[in-house]
N, C-alpha and C positions, 0 to 999 in steps of 0.2 A: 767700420764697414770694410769687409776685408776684398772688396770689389775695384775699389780705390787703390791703395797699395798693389793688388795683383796688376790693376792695367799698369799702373807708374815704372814698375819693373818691367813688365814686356816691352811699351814701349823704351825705355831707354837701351836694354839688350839690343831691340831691333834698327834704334837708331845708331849706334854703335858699331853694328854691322854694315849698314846704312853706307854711315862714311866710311868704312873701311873695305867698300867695295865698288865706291862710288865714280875712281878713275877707270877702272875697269869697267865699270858700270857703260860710261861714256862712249866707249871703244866697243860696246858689246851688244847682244838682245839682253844683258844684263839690267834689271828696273829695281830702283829705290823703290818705287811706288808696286810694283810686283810684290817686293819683299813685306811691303808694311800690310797687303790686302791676303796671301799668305798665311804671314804669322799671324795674322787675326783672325783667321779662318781654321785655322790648328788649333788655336789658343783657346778659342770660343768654347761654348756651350756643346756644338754639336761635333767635338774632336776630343780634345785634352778636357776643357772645363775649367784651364787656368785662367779662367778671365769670365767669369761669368754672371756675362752683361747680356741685360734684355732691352727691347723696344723703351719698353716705359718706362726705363731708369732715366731719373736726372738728371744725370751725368751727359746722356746722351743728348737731349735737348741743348742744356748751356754748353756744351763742346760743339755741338754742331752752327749755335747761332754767335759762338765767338768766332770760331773758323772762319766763318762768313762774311763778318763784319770784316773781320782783317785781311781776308781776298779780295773782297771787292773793293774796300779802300784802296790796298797795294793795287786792283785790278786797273782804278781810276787812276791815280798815280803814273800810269806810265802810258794815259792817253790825253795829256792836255789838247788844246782847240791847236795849239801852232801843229802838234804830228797828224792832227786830222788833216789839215789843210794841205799838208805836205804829204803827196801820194794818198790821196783819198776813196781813189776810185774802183781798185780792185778792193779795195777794206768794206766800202761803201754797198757795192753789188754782194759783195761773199753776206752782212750784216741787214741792209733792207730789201733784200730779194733771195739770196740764200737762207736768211735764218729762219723766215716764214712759211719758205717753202720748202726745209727741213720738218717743219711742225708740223706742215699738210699733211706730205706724203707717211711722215710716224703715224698721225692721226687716223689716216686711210687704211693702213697695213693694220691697226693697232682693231679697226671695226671689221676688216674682210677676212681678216686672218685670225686675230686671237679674239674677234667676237666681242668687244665692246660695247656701252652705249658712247654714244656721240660725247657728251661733256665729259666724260670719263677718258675717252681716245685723244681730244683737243689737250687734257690738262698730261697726258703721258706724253705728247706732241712737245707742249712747253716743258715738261722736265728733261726730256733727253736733247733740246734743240741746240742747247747749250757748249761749246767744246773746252777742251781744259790742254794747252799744249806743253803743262809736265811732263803728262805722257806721250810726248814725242819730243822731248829734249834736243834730242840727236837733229831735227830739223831746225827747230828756231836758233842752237844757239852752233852751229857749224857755220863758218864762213864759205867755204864751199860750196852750201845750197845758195843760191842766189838772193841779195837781199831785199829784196820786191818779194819774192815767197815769204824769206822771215817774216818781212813787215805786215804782209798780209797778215799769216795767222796768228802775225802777236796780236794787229793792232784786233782783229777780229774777237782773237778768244778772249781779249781784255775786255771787252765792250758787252761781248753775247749774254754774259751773264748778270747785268745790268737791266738790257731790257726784254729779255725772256722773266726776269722776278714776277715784276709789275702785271704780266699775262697768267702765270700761276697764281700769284694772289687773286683778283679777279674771277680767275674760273674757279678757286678753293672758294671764294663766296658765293658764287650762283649755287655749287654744287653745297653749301649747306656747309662747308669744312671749316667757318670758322664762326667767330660769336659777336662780328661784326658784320651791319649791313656794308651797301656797295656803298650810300653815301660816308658812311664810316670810312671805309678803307678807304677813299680817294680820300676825304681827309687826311690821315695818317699818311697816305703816298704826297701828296702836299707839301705837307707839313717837316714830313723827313728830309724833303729836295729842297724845302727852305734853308733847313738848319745846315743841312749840306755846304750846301753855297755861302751863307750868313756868316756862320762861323769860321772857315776857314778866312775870310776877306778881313773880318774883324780881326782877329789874330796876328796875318801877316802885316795888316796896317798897323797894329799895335807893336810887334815886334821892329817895324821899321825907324821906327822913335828914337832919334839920340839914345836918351837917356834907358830906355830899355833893350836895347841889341844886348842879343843872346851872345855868348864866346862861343869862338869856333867849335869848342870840344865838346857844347853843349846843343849846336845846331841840330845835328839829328835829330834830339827829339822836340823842337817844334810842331815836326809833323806827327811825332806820337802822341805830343799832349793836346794837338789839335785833331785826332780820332780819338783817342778817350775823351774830351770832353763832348765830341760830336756824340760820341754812345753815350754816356751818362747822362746828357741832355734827352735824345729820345727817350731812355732809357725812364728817365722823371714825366716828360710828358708825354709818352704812347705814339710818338711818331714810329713812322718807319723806320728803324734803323738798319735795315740793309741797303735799301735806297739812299738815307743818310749819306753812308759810307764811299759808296760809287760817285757820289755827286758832290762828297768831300773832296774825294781823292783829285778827282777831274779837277776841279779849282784850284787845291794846293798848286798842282801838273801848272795849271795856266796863269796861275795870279803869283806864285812863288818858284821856278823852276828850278831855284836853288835850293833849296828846300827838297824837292824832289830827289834830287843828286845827291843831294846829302843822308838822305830817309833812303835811298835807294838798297845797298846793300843790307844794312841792318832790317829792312823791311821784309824784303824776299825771305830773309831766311826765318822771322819771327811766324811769315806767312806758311814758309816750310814746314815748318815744325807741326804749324796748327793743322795743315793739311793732312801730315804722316799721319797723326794721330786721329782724326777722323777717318780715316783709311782706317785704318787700324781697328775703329771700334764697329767700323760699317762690315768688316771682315768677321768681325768679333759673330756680328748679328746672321752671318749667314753660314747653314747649315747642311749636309749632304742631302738631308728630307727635304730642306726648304727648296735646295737645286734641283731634286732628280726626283722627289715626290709629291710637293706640290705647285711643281708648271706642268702643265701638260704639254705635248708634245705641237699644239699649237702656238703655246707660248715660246716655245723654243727657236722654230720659226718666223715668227713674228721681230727675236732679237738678233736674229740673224741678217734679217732682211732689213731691220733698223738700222745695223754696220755696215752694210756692202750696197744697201739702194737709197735709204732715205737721202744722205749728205750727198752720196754722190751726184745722183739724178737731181737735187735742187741747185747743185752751181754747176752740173754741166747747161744749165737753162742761164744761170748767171753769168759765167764767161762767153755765153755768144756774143758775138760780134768785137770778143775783145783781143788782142794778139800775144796775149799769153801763152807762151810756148805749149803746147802736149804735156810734154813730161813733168812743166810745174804745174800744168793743171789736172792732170792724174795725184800727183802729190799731193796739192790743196784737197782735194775730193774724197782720198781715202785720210787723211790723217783732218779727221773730225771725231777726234778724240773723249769720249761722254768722261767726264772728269768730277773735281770736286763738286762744283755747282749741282749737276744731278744728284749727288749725294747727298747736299741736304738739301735741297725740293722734294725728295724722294719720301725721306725722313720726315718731311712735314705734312706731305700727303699723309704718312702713315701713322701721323700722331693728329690728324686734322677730324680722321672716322668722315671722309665725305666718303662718297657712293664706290664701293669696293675698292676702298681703300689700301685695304690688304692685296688684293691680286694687282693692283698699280705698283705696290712695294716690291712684289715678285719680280714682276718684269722689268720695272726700272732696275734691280741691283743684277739681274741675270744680263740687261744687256750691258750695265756700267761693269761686269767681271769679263766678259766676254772681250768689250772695246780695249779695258787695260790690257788684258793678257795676246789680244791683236796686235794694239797699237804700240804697245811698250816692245814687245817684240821685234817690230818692223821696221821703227824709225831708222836705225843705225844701217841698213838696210838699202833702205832707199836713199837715204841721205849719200852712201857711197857711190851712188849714181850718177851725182853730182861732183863727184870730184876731176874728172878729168875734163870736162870742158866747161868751166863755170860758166854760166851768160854772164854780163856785166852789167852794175846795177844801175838802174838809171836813177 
């Protein structure tokens, strides 16, 4: 299958590239994640043809629902209950009053402007509500933006794509998208925030054992062999395993935080990798007709107005009354970055055949190329904002 080999090769060149532009990267409107959405967009079908991946290939399914599995596990990972507790409250507003009223005003824009129906407008609402803060690097991982914003939008974009899933699947079954009913699928969502939870408790209590403690050298992957067997147990009995995942992650974070610390680095970057490369083949799939011949010029507007109105206008309604300075809350508002998670909702709409399927796949990837080549942009940017008078964290 000479489809295989061709991506193998591009991504490793581009990852290659990747780190070897990566400190500059930091310092710049320079994007890893630019470069990998790019090269897949050259590579593709509709440029070079050196990579020539379609919707229906295989490939793209189990690449997009591994990716998945191991962000939102790493996503839970690094929100157990003690960091909830500890500064909760701007994370809390931006997550149950921002995120829903991110999905509104998408949902509203999505029917007055690009002409929707109604369940069609809700399920684009839930795929893009999502934010992903790779592509604003420059903000979360600078000391000089204040760390009451970092924690915000880490603890936020860890969390957003957890429970925006559970509203996508849901509306994928009203609207026909999948081949289960709804009693079905709350089974499976269930069943997977069972095994979530179950597993990981079992595991670290088993590990705590005299007689079975892990060696130091081998600690890291406790927590890997405790998300492979969370997947491979969905996997056998038809739970959810993206919910699994988030709900593993969360528990390891709270019931093992050593564990966490230890999974921390080796995790981010296994998560890394899995991201470029879906980038990569979402790049793959998008074509100069797909961009400029078939959206219409209301669609274009529509992803325009997703970037610059939905996120904002939902948490300038969330930070009333709260005394977050202006300038971190102009920063919170614009860097609502549509990131991995949209990428594969998008992908599942578009392999689901619910109700215009296809034109939901348009506009989700026209506004997730738009938000990167925004947002990757800007962060370094705005982040320098912040350097000559940090607030101090409380």
């Amino acid at each position: 299958m000479r489809m295989i080999p061709m991506l193998t090769l591009a991504f490793a060149v581009l990852l290659v590239l990747g780190v070897l532009i990566s400190e500059r990267a930091s310092r710049t409107v320079l994007s890893t994640a630019v470069l990998f959405l790019l090269g897949g967009f050259v590579l593709g079908q509709g440029m070079l043809g050196f990579v020539p991946i379609q919707p229906g290939d295989p490939v793209v399914g189990v690449l997009a629902q591994l990716a998945l599995f191991s962000v939102l596990f790493t996503d839970g990972m690094k929100v157990g209950l003690s960091d909830l507790r500890s500064a909760w409250r701007l994370p809390g507003r931006a997550l149950l009053l921002g995120l829903p009223l991110t999905l509104l005003v998408t949902a509203l824009l999505a029917h007055y402007i690009a002409g929707l129906p109604w369940l069609p407008c809700f399920l684009l609402g839930a795929v893009l509500a999502p934010t992903d803060p790779v592509f604003a690097a420059a903000i979360v991982g600078r000391k000089e933006v204040p760390g009451r914003l970092r924690h915000l939008l880490n603890v936020e974009s860890g969390l957003n794509d957890g429970l925006a899933l559970p509203v996508v699947l849901v509306l994928l079954a009203l609207g026909g998208g999948t081949d289960v009913g709804i009693g079905v699928l709350a089974e499976e969502i269930a069943l997977g925030l069972l095994i979530g939870v179950l597993v990981p408790l079992i595991v670290i209590w088993l590990e705590r054992l005299p007689f079975l403690l892990a060696t130091k050298g081998l600690q890291p992957l406790v927590a890997v062999s405790i998300g492979l067997l969370v997947l491979a147990i969905c996997l056998v009995t038809g739970a959810n395993l993206f919910l699994a995942a988030f709900s593993a992650g969360i528990t390891v974070a709270t019931a093992g935080p050593g564990f966490r610390e230890e999974f921390e680095q080796f995790g981010e970057l296994v998560s890394e990798l899995l991201k470029l490369a879906a980038i990569l083949v979402f790049g793959a799939l998008i074509t100069p007709t797909f961009l400029f011949g078939e959206i219409a010029w209301t669609g274009w507007v529509f992803a325009i107005l997703a970037i610059v109105a939905a996120r904002p206008l939902a948490l300038l309604v969330s930070f009333l009354g709260t005394r977050l300075p202006a300038k971190e809350q102009l920063a919170a508002m614009w860097f609502g970055p549509k990131g991995f998670a949209s990428v594969v909702y998008g992908l599942l709409v578009l392999e689901s055949g619910v109700q215009r399927s296809d034109e939901l796949f348009h506009l989700v990837a026209l506004v997730i190329v738009l938000s990167i080549l925004a947002h990757s942009s800007t962060d370094v940017i705005v982040a320098r904002q912040f350097e000559n008078h940090p607030p101090p964290t409380p």
